[in-house]
Structures are given as C-alpha cells and as structure tokens.
N, C-alpha and C positions, 0 to 999 in steps of 0.2 A: 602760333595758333595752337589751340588746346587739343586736346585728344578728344575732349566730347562734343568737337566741334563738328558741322557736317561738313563732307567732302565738298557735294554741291550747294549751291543756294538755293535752301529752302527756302525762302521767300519770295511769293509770287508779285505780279505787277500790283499797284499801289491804285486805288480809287481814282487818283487822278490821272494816273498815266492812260486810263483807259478810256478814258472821254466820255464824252456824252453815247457814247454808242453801248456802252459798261449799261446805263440809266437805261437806256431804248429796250434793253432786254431782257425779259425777265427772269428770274431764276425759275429753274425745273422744282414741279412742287414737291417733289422730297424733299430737295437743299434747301428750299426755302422754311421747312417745318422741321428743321433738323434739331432733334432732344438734347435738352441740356445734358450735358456731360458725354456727349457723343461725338463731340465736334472732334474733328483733325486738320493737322496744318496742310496748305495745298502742296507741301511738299513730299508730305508721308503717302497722301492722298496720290502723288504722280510715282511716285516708288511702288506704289502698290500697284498701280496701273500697268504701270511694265516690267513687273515682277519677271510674268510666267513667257515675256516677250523674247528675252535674251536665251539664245540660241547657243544647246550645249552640245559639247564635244561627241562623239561616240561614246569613251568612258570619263568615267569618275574625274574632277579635276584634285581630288584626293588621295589618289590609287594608289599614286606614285611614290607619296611620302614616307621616307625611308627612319624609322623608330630607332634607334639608337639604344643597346639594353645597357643599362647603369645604376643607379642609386636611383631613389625616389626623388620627384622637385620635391621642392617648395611649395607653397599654397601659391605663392606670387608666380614661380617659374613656371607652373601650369597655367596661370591664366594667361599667361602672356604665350605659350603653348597654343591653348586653346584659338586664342584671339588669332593667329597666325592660321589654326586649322579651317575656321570660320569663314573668314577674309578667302583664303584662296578656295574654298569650298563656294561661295559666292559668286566667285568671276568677276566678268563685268559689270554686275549688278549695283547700282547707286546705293551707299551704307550709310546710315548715322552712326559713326561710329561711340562706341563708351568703350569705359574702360573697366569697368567689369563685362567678362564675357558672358552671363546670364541677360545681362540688360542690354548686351548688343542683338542675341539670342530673340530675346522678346521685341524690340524696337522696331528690327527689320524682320522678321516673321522667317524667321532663317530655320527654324524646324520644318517649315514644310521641303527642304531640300533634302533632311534627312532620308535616304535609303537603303537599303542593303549594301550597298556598296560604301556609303558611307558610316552604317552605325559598323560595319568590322573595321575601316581605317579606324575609328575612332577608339574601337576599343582596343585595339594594337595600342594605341595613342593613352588609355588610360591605365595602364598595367605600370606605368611609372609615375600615374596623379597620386597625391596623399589622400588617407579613406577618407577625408572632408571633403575636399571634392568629387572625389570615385560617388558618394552616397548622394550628395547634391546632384551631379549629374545621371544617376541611374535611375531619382525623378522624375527631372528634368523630361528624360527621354524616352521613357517609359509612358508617360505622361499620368503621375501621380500611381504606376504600377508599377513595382521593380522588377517584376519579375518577367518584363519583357525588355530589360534596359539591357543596350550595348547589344542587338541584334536579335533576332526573330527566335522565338521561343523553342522548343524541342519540337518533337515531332508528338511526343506523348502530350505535351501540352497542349500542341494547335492540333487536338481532336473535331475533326469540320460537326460543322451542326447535323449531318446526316448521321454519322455515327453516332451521335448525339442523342437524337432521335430515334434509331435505330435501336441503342442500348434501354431506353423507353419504353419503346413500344415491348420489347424482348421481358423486361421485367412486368410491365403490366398484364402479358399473356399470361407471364408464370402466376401470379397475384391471381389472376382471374381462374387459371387452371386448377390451384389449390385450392381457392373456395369452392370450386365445384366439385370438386374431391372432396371436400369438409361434408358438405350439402349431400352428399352421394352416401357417403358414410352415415352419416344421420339418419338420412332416409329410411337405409338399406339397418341401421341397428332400431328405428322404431319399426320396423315390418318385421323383421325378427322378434323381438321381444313384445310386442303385442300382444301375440297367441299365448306367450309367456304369464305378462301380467293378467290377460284377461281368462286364466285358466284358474278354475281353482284350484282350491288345496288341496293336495294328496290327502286321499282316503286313508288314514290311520284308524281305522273302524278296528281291525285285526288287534290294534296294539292296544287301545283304548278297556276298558276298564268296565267290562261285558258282564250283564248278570245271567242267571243262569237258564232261568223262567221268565215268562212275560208273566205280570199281575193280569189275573185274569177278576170279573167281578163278582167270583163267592169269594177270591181272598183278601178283596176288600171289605166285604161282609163281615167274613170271618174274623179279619182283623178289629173291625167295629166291636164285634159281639167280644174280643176277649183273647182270639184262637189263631194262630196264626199257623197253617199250615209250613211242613217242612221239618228236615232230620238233625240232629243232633251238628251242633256246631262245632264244627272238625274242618280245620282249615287247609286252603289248599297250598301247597309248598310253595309254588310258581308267586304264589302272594300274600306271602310273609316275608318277615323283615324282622330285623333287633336294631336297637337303639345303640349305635356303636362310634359315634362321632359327636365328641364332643364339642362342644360353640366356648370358647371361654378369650374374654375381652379383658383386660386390666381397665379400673380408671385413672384419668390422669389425662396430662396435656399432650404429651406424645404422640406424634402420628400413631394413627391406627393401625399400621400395619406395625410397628416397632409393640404393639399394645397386647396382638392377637397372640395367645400364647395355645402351641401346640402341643404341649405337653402336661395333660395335669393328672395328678394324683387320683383315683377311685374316691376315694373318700371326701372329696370336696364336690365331688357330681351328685345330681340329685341322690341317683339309681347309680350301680358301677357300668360299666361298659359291658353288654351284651346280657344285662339280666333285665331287661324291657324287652318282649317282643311284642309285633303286632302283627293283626291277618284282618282284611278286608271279607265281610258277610254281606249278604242280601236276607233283610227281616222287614217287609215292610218299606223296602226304601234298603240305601244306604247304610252300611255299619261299619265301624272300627273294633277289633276285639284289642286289649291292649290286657298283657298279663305278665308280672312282677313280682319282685317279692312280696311276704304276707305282711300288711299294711299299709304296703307304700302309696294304697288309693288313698285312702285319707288326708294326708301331705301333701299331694304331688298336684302341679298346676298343670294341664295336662294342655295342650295345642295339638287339632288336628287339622290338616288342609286338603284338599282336591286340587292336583294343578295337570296342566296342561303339560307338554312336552318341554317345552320355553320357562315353563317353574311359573307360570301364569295361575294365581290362584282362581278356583270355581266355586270354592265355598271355603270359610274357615269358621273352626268352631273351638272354645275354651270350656274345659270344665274347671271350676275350682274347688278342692276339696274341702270339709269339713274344719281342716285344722292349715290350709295351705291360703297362701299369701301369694298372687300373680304379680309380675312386675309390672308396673305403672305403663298406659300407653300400647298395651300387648292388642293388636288387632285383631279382630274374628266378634262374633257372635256366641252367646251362651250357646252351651251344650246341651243336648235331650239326651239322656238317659234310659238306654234301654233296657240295660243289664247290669245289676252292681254288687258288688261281693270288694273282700279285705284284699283280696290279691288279682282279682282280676275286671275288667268295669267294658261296657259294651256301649260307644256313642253313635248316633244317627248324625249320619250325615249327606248332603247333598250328591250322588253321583251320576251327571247325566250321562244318560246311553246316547248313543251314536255326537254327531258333530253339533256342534253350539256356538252362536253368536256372540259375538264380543262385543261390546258395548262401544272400544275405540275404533273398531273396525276387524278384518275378517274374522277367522275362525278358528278354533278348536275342538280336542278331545279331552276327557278324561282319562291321564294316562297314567299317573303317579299320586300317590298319598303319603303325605309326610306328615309325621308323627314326631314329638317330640316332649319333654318334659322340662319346665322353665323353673330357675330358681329363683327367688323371691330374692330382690339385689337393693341395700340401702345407698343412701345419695353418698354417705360417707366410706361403705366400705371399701372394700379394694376391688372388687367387681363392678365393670358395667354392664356386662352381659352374661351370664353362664348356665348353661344348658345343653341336656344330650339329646340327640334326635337319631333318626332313621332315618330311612326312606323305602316306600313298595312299590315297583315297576315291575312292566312284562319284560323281561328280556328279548333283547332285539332276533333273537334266531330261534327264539321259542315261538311253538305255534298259539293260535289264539287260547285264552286262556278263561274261562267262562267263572264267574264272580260265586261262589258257596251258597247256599241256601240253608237256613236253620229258621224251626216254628216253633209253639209252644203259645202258652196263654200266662195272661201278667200272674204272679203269683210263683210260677214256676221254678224249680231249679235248675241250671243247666250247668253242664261243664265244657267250661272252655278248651278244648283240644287245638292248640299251635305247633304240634310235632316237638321232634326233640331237638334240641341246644346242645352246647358245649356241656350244660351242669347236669344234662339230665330231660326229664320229661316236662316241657312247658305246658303246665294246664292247670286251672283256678276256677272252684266255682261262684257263680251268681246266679241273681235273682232277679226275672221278669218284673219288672217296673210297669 
C-alpha cells in the first residue's frame, strides 16, 4: 500500500447499495447547488466532521518529544522528521496521509492544531531543519508572515490595539496642541504689529532739509517784479559738502565688482578730489551753490538730486555746460539757472518742506543733496562710468538746522561764500540770471 494512500476508506456507500430509500430523499438544498470546483469527497467531508470531536490529553501530545542536538538533516531527513511530528501531533484523528509534509499539512487541516505549546516543540524541532525548510516553514506558520513563525511574537511586537490607539490619540492631542500654539502665535504677532504697521512714519521733520523763512506774498511779487529779498549768499556749515568720492567703473566683461576701481589718480577726475564744494540756499525755491576751480563751469556736466533718507530721489536736475558732453542715459531733468559765473554756478531745485508722498506708497523727507560732476565716457574707451560726487546731510546729533536765505535782482552780482577748505577760502562770483 502506498504512502499516499488513505488509512481509512474514503469511499462512501455506492448509489446502489443505498436503495431506493437514497431516491426517496432528497438532498439538503445546499448539497444539492453545491459550486463547481467546490465539491469534496464524502471522506474529507467525515474528517472534517469529527475533526474538533477527538478528545485531547491535558497536555500537548508533542511535549514530550525529546530533540537530539547534532548536525543539520537533510532536506529528506526533515520531512520524514516533520511527518512523524505531524502524525503524533494529530492523535487519533483520521489522516490522508502524503508524503510531503506540506501536502499532508494542507489535506487534513492540521494547522488548526498548531498552538503555543506546539509552535515551541516545533521549533526545538526546527533548529536542526536545513534553511529550505526552516524558510518554507516559517511561512507556512506564520501564515504568509514570518515574523510570527515558530511561536508568538515579542511582547514589543504584540502591542494590543489599546495601546495602539492610545499612542493615537496621544499624538493627535500633541498635533492639535501645536496648531493652537501656531494659531496663538499669529494671533498674538498680528495684535502686536498692527499698531506697528498702522503707525506712521517717524517724524524726521528735525532732520529734513528746513528753509529758513516762509514765502510770504510780497516775495512773490517781488520776485515777479525782478527783486528778491534776502542777504548775501554765505553758506551754512551744517550744509556744505566737497566733492570727495570718486565713482570710477572700468569697461569690459568682468564682473562689476572686479570692474569698480578705488583708486584713481586726480587727474583723470573731472575736478580733483575736494576742490568742488557745495552749500544748499533758499532764493525763490530751492538752490545748489556749487563753487570750483576758475573754468570748470563751462566743462563740467553737473548732476544734482534731493533724496530722502533711503537715497530715494525727490527731484533731479542736470546742467550741461557750454563746452561739456553728459554721458548718454544720465537721468534727471534740465537745470534752471539761477546764478552763473566761471568758477562758481547756482541751480534751482526742487526741496519740499516738511513730509511727501511717494508715488509707490508711504513717505518721506527731504533729507540729503547729492551733488556730483559726470565725465563724458565713449563706448570704446576704458571708462564705463567716471565721476566725483558729494554728498549734504544734517548730522544725525546736530540740532535742526534751517536752509540760508540770499536776495538780490536778475542782473546782479553776488559772491558765493562756502567757508573755508583744505586750499584756502572757497568763494566765486556770479551773476543773477
């Protein structure tokens, strides 16, 4: 008899043996609608039946079996191992038997015996199977999970669903807690800085670039008729400045900053360094005195700006002399001319009093004038940029400082008085325009 053969006769009584009484009765309407490919023989069918019937020991019929430590089986010597472990694992119970121990396994439903008590006989049992087996059955028992095979998992592993849940809920408070905390923060920084953004600007009225007098309406008259009230144009210290910083740019492909050269020679600058001064007037409006060597009006492309604190320009204005060539692209507006002599020249420019609106939004003052003289630069030569400028500020710990007043009638002569310099006494006259 074969090994795959069954112990008992699975074969149930035959059609005929059952007589007419088999006919008389009719099948239960499950069996009788039973799905193709679902059918089983009436023997697997009475195996199953009284499976859960036979009546076990107190312990294990497993327990006892005594492991022998040695060398590894064979692939064969295990299964004939196992098949032994299987079988008396079973008992009583009616087997089909095979001869692979997976297919016996599967046939008779022999994993539902497996329990604690038997996945540790077993894995006593598998500490001498080769890893082909070991890995088949850790599968097998696992049930397509290895990491439960050969006995009940850790205790870190078999975390119950409370805990579970528990660690859950624990992180979703925290989640919840810190958006509230986010939310709080926000809150708590737009209540703060509100008052901030919806404040305005600090009054620089002090530092701003103050005339001396209010025009009153005979010295607009006055001014109409010719005459402009007010005393000799004598500058005030607090706001004057010399032209002492030179701009000089090489051309060429080189980053710009490799380009900017700090060092140049006097004699390639329009004017040298510190023989330009200038001093801010009230005539009418706005004035720049700018006073230099004797000629250099005539030559000199002259740039003057109003800016803000931030270098925000309020007005710009170019004069170009006689014999002078501005650089292409130079932004500002022509010059008015209020006062003009060989060495020294007086422009009108825009200086509002107190705070001003900006066009891109808030506001400023008039707080600085920067002054400067541009050299006339070809596409080819070695300059892309070159020029000396200034610059006139209140100093920050100086008190307010109120803008000069000088009058007189077109025609007139005045002299320019800017105090004294490194070379001496800076003053040049002109003539009322």
């Amino acid at each position: 008899m074969s090994d795959d053969g069954t112990v008992d006769d699975e074969a149930g009584e035959s059609p005929a043996e059952a007589g007419d009484d088999g006919r008389d009765q009719a099948a239960p309407p499950e069996q009788a609608r039973t799905e193709p490919g679902t059918e089983v023989s009436a023997g697997l069918r009475e195996r199953r039946a009284t499976f859960f019937r036979v009546r076990s020991d107190t312990g294990s019929p497993v327990d006892d079996i005594a492991i022998e430590p040695g060398r590894r089986w064979t692939q064969a010597e295990a299964d004939r191992q196992i098949r032994t472990f299987l079988i008396r694992m079973a008992g009583n119970r009616r087997l089909a038997h095979r001869t692979d121990p997976v297919e016996l396994v599967r046939e008779n439903d022999l994993m539902l015996l497996f329990g604690p008590e038997e996945e540790e006989a077993f894995a006593r049992l598998a500490l001498r199977f080769p890893d082909e087996t070991v890995a088949v059955w850790a599968t097998l028992l696992s049930g397509g999970d290895r990491s439960e095979a050969f006995g009940p998992r850790s205790r870190s592993e078999r975390r119950d669903e409370a805990v579970v849940e528990q660690a859950l809920r624990l992180g979703m408070r925290k989640r919840v807690a810190s958006s509230l905390l986010l939310v709080a923060l926000l809150a708590g920084g737009v209540l703060l800085g509100r008052p901030l953004l919806e404040k305005g600007p600090v009054d620089r009225t002090d530092r701003s670039l103050r005339f001396a007098t209010v025009e009153e309406p005979d010295d607009v008259d006055s001014a109409e008729a010719g005459t402009v009230s007010g005393g000799p144009p004598v500058a005030e210290p607090a706001l004057t400045a010399v032209a002492d910083r030179p701009i000089a740019i090489l051309r060429g492909d080189d980053p710009l900053a490799e380009r900017i050269m700090l060092r140049v020679p006097d004699p390639v600058l329009p004017v040298p360094r510190g023989a330009l001064a200038a001093a801010v007037f009230e005539h009418v409006g706005g004035q720049v005195a700018l006073v230099g060597p004797d000629g250099w009006v005539e030559s000199a492309c002259i740039r003057v700006s109003v800016v803000t604190d931030r270098l925000r320009p309020l007005d710009t204005v170019i004069y170009e002399g006689p014999d002078a060539a501005c650089p292409t692209g130079l932004s500002g507006r022509t010059a008015s001319v209020t006062c003009l002599g060989s060495a020294g020249i007086v422009l009108a420019i825009r200086i509002p009093q107190g705070e001003v609106a900006l066009v891109e939004g808030g506001s400023g003052w008039a707080e600085a004038v920067r002054f400067g003289i541009e050299s006339p630069v070809s596409p080819f030569g070695q300059w892309e940029t070159l020029a000396i400028r200034g610059t006139i500020s209140v100093q920050v710990d100086s008190a307010s400082v109120p803008v000069p007043r000088f009058g007189g009638a077109v025609g007139d002569e005045l002299t320019l008085d800017l105090g004294t310099g490194a070379s001496g006494r800076r003053t040049a006259t002109c003539t009322l325009v």
